[in-house]
N, C-alpha and C positions, 0 to 999 in steps of 0.2 A: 583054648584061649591063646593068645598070640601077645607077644609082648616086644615092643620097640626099643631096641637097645641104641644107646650114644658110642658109636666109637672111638668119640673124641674125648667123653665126659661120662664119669659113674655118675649114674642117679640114684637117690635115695627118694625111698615114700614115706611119707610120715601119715598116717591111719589116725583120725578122732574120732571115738563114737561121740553120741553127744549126752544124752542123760548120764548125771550124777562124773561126767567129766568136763564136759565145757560148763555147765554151772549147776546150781545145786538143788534140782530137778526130784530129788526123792521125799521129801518134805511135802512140796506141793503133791509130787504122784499118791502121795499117801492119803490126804487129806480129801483132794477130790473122789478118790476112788471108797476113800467111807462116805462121802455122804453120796454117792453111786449108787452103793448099794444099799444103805438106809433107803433113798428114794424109790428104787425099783424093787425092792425084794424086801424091805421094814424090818432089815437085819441090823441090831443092836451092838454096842458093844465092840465095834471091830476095831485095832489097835494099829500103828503103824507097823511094826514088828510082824505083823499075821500074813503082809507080804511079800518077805524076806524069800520065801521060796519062787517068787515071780523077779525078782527082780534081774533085768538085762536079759529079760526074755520076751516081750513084746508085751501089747495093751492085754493078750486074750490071757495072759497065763499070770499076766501080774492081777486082773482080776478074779482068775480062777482063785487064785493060792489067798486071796485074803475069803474068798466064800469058802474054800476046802479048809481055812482056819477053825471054822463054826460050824462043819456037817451040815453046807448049804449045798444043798445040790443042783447043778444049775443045768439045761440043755446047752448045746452048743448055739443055737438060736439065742438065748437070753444072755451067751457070754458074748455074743456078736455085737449087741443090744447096749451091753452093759459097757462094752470097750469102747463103742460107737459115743456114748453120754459121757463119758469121762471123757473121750480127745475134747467134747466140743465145752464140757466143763471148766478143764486144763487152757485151753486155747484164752478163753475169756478172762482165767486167772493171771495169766501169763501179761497178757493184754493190759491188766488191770494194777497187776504186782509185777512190775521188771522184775529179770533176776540175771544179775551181773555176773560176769566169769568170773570162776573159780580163781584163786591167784597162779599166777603164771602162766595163765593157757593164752594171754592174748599175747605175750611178751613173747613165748615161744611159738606161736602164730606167726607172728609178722617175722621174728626172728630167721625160721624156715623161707618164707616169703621172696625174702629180701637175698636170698642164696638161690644162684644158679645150679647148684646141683642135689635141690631139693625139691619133689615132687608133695603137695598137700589133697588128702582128701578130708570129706565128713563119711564116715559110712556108719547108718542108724536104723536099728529096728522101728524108728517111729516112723508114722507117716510122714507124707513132704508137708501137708500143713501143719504140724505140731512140730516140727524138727524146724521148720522154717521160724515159726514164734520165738522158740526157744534160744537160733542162732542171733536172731534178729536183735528179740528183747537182750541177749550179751553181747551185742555190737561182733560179732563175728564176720569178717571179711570172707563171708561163703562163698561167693559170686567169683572168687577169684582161686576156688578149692574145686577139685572133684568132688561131684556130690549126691551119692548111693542111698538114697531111704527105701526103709521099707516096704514100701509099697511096689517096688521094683523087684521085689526078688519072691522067692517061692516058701524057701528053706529059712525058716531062724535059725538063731542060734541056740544050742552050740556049733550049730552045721556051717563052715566056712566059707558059705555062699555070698554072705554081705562085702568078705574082707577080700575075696575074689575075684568079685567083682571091682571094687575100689581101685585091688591092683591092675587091674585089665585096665581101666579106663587110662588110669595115670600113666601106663606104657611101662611098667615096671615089674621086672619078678615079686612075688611075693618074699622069697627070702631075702632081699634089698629092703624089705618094708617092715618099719614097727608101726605097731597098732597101741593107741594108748586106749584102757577099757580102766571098768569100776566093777566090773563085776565078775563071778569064778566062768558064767557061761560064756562071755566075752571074751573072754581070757583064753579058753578050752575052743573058742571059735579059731582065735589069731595062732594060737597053735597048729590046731591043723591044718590053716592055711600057708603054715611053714614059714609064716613072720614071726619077727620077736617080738614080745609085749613088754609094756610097762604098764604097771598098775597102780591107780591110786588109790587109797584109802578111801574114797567120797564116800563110799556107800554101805562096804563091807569090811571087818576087818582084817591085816595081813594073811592070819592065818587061814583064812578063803578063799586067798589069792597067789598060794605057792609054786601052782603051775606056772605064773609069770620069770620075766629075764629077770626084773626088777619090780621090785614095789618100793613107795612112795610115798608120805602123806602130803604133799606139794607138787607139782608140775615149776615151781620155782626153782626147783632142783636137779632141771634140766635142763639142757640147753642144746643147741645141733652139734656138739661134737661129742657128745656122748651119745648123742642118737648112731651115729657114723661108726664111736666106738662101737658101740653093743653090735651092729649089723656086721663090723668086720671081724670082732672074735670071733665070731658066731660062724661064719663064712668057709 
């Protein structure tokens, strides 16, 4: 990969993924994905908690880990099936129920925006049509962001291919770049891609999220000069 440097101006990247950080996407992920699998397989009983082991790892693994809750066993054909019926589940909830950004992610949005020596992407494990609902339904200024979905890449996470990506396009090393995630495989993603993360609380607690520069329970609590901070101690 090749990266375009300023040698007039350092640039910074600034990384969002979008579930369970630009708004608050885990609630719903939970709730479509039980009556998913109640519909397709007449599994009972499933709890939000049972996909704790999927989460910030894509549609296939966040519904693996709630059937591996209950010793459902599923092919890879029916978890295809099953992820396929939840995006299009999700989409119409989404549609149906806005769900507003998280507090401070639009403040530090435009915040970045509005600065010449700052680069913005989205980079998401979801698909472009779910990730697009998502940014939409939170009034998210994408169209004016790099923007990496899932669908585009090969490798999930933990594998550093999403946030790699992200930096390639933006023209920016990845150690110029923090990645803000919600979750420990996100987290373990922006690491190895040799950015700094910040982590918020949305989804997991602290202590899941130690590999981070920083954890969070707000994006109100940050602003671009500590973004600047974190990437030049780091440096």
């Amino acid at each position: 990969m090749c990266y375009m440097l300023n040698a007039m101006e350092k640039l910074y990247g600034l990384i969002f993924d979008v579930d369970g950080v630009i708004a608050d996407t885990e609630p719903v992920n939970a709730r479509v994905t039980i009556r998913v699998l109640d519909d397709m397989f007449g599994l009972k009983g499933v709890r939000a908690e049972d996909f704790d082991a999927g989460i910030g790892k894509g549609a296939e693994k966040y519904v693996q880990a709630g059937a591996d809750s209950h010793g459902l066993a599923l092919t890879e054909e029916q978890i295809t099936a099953a992820a396929d019926l939840r995006e299009r589940y999700l989409i119409e909830t989404i549609q149906a129920e806005p769900l507003p950004a998280f507090a401070g992610v639009l403040e530090l949005i435009n915040a970045a925006l509005e600065r010449d020596d700052f680069r913005l992407a989205i980079a998401t494990s979801a698909s472009l049509e779910l990730s697009r609902a998502i940014l939409e339904s939170a009034k998210i200024p994408y169209r004016q962001m790099v923007y990496v979905n899932g669908s585009e890449i090969k490798r999930k996470k933990p594998d550093p291919e999403l946030f790699l990506t992200a930096a390639n396009r933006m023209g920016i090393e990845p150690a110029l770049c923090v990645v803000i995630e919600d979750a420990p495989s996100g987290v373990q993603a922006a690491r190895a891609a040799g950015s700094r993360c910040i982590a918020v609380t949305n989804s997991v607690s602290a202590d899941q999220l130690q590999l981070a520069d920083v954890a969070c329970d707000s994006l109100e609590k940050i602003d671009t000069e500590k973004i600047i901070s974190l990437i030049e101690n780091n440096s």
